[in-house]
N, CA and C atoms as a LAMMPS dump frame, in Angstrom:
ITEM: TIMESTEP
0
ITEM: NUMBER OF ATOMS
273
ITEM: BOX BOUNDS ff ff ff
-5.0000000000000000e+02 5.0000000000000000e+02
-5.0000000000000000e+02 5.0000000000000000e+02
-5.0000000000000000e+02 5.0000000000000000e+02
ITEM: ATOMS id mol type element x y z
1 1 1 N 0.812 -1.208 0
2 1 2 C 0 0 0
3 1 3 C 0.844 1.257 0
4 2 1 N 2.183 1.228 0.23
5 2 2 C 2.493 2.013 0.43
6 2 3 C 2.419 2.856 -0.833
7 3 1 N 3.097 2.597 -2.362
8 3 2 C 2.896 3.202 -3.561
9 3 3 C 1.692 4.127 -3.386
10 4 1 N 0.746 3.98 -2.854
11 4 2 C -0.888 4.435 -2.919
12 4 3 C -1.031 5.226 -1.914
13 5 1 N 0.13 5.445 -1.195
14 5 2 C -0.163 6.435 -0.517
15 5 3 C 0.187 7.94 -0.744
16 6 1 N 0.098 8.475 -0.281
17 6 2 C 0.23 10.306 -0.361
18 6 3 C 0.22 11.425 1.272
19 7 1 N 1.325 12.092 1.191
20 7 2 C 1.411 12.463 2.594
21 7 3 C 0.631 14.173 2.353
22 8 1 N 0.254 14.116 3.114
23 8 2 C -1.175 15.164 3.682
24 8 3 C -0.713 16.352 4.316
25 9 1 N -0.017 17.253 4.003
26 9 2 C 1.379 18.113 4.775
27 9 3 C 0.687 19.306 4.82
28 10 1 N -0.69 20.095 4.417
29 10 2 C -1.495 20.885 4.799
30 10 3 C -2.627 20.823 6.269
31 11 1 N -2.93 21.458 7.137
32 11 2 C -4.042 21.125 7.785
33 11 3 C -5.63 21.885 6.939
34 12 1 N -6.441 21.068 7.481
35 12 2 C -7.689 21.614 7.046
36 12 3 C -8.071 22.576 7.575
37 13 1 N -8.848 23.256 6.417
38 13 2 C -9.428 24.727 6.261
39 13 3 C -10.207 24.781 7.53
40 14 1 N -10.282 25.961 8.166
41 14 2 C -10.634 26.026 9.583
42 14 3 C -12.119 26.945 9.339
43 15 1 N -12.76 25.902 8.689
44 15 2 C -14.278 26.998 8.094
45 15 3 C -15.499 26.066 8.5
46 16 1 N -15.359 25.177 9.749
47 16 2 C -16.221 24.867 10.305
48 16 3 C -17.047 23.44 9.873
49 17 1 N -16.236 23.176 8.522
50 17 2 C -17.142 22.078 7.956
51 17 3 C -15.944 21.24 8.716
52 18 1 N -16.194 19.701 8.658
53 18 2 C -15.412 18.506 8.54
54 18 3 C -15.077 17.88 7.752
55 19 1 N -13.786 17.704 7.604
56 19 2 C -12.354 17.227 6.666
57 19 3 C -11.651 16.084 7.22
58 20 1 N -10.927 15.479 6.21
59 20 2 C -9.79 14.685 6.795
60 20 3 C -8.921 15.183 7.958
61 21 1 N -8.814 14.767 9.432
62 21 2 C -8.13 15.42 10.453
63 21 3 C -8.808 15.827 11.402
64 22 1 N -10.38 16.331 10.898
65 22 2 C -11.28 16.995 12.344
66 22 3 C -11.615 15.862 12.746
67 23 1 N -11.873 16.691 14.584
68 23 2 C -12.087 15.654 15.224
69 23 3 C -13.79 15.993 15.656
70 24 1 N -14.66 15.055 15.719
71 24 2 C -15.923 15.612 15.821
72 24 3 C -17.072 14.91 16.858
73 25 1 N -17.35 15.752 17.359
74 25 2 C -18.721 15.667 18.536
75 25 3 C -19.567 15.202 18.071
76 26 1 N -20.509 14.365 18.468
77 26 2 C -21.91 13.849 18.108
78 26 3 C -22.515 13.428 19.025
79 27 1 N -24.058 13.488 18.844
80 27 2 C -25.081 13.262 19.654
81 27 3 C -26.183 12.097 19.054
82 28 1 N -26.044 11.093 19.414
83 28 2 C -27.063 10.099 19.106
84 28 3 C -28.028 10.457 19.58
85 29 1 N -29.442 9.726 18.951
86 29 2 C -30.863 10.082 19.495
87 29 3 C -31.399 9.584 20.545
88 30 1 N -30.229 9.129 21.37
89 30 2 C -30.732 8.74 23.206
90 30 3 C -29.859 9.887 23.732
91 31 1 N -29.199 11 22.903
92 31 2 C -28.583 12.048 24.058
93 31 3 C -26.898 11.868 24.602
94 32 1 N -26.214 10.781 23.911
95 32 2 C -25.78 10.211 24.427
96 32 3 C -24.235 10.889 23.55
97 33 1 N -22.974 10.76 23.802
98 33 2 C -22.496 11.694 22.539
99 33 3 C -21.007 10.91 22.749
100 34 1 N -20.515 11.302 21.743
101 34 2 C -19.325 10.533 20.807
102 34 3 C -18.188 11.182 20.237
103 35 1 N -17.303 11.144 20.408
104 35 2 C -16.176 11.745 19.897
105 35 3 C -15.608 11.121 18.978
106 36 1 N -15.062 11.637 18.119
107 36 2 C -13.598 11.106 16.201
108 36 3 C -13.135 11.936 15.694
109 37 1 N -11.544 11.189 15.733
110 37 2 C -10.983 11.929 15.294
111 37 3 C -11.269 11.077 13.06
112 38 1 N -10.928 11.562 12.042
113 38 2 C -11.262 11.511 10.907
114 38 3 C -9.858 10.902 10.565
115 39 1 N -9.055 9.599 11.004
116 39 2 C -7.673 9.585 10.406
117 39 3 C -7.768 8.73 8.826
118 40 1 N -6.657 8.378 8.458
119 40 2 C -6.39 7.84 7.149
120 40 3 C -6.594 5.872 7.594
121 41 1 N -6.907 5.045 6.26
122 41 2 C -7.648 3.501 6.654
123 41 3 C -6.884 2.68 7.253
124 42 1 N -5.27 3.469 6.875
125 42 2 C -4.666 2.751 7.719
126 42 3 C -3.945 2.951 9.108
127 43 1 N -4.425 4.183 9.805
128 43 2 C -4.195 4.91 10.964
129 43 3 C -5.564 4.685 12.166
130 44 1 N -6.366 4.392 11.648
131 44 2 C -7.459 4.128 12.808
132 44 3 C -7.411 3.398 14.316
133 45 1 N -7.879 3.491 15.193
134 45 2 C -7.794 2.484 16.33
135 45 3 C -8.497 3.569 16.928
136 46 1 N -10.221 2.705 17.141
137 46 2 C -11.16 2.735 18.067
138 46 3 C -11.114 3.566 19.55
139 47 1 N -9.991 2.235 19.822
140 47 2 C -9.603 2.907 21.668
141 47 3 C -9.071 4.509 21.961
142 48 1 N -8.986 4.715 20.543
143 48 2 C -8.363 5.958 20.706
144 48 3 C -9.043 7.161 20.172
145 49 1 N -10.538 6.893 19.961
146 49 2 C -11.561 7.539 19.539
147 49 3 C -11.284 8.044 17.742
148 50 1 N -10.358 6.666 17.286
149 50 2 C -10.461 7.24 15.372
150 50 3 C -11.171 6.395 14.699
151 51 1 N -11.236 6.991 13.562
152 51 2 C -12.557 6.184 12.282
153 51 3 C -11.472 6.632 11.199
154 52 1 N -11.656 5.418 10.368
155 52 2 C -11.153 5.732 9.184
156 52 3 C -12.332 6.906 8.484
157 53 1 N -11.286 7.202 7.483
158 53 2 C -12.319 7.912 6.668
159 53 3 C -12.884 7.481 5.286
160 54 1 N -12.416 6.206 5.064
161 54 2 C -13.459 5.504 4.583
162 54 3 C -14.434 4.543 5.015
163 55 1 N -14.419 5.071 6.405
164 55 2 C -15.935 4.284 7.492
165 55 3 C -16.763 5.201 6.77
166 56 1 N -18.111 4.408 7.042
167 56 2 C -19.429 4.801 6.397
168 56 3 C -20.056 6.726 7.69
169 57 1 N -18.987 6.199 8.611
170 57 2 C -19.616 7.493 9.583
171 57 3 C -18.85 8.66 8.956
172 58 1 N -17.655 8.445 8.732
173 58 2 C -16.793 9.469 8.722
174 58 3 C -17.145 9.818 6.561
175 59 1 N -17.536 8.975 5.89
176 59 2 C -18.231 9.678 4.829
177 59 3 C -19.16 10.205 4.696
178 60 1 N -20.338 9.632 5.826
179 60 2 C -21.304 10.923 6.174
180 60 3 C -21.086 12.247 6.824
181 61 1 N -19.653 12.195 7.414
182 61 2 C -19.668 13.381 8.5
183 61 3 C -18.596 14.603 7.007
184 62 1 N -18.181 14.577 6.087
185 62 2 C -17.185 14.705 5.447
186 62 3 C -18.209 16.057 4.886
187 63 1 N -17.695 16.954 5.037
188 63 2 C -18.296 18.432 4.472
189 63 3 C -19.464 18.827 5.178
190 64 1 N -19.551 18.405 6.158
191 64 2 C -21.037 18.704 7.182
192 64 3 C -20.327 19.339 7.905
193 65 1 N -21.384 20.079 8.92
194 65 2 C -20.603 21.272 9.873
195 65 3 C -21.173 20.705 11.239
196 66 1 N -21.126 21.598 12.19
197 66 2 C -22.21 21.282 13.754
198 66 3 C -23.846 22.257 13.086
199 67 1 N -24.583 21.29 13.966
200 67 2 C -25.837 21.733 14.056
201 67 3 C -26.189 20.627 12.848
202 68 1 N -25.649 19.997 11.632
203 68 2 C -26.092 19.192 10.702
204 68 3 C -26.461 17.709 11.35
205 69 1 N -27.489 17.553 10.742
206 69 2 C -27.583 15.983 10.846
207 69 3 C -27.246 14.655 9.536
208 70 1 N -26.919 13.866 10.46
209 70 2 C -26.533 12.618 9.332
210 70 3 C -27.015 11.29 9.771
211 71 1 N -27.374 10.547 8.889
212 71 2 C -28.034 9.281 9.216
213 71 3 C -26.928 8.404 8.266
214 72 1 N -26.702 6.965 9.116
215 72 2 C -25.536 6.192 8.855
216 72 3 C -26.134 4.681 9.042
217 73 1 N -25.764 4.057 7.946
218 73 2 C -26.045 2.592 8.416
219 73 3 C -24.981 1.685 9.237
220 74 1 N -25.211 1.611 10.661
221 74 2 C -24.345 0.952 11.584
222 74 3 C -24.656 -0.79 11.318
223 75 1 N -23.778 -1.601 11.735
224 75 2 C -24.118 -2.766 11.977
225 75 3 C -25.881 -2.746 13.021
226 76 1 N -25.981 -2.168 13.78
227 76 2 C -26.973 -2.479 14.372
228 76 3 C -28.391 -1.478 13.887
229 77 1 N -27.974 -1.083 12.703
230 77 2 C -29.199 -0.488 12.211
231 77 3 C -29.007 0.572 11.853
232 78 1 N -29.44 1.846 11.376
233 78 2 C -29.83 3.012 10.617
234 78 3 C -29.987 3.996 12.035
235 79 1 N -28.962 4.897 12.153
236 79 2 C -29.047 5.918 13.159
237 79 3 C -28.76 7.04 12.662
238 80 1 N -29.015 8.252 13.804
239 80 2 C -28.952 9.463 13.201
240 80 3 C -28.414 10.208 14.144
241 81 1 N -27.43 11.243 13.846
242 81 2 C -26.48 11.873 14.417
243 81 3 C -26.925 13.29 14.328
244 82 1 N -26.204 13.882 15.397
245 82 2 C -26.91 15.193 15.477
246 82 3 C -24.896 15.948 15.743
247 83 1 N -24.532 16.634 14.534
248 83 2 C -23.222 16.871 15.14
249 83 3 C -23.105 17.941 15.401
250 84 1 N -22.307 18.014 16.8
251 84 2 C -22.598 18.875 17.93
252 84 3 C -21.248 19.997 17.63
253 85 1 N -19.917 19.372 17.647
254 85 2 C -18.689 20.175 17.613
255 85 3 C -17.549 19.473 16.648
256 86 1 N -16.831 20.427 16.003
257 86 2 C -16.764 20.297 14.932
258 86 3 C -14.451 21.044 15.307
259 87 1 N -13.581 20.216 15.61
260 87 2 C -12.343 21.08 15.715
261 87 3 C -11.372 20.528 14.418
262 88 1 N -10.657 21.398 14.554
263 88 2 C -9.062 20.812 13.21
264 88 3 C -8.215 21.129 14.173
265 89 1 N -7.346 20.381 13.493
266 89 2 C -5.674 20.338 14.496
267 89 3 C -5.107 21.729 14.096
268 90 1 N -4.151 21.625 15.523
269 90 2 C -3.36 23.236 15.304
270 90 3 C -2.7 23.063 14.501
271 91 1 N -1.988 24.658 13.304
272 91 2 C -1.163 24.153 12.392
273 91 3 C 0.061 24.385 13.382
C-alpha cells in the first residue's frame, strides 16, 4: 500500500465544515455523545476515539458542519447523528 499512498502536509481549512483530520462531537438520538478523530484507513484504532475515513460514519460526516444531521447505516441499524462540535488540528 504504500505506492498508494500520499502524505497530507497541509491542515484543514478552519471553516467549520469537517475534513480529513477533524475531530468531531456527536449526539445520538438517546442524548448520548461521541467523539472522532477523521484519520487515514490505515491509521485508525477505536480505543483511541479514530474512524477511518473511509468508514461509512466518517463519509457521512465529510463536508457537514455542527448543528447538521446525518443518518448512517451501523451494523446495528440506521441511526442518526446530530453533530454537535466540529475542531481541526493546530497548524
Amino acid at each position: 500500500r504504500l505506492e498508494a499512498l500520499s502524505i497530507v502536509t497541509e491542515t484543514p481549512k478552519n471553516d467549520g465544515r469537517i475534513y480529513f483530520g477533524s475531530t468531531v462531537t456527536l449526539e445520538d438520538e438517546n442524548g448520548e455523545s461521541v467523539r472522532y478523530r477523521i484519520v487515514g484507513p490505515d491509521e485508525w484504532d477505536s480505543s483511541r476515539g479514530e474512524i477511518s475515513v473511509e468508514s461509512p460514519v466518517a463519509k457521512a460526516l465529510l463536508g457537514k458542519q455542527a448543528g447538521d444531521d446525518i443518518e448512517v447505516q451501523l451494523p446495528g441499524g440506521q441511526t442518526c447523528f446530530l453533530i454537535v462540535k466540529v475542531e481541526v488540528p493546530a497548524e
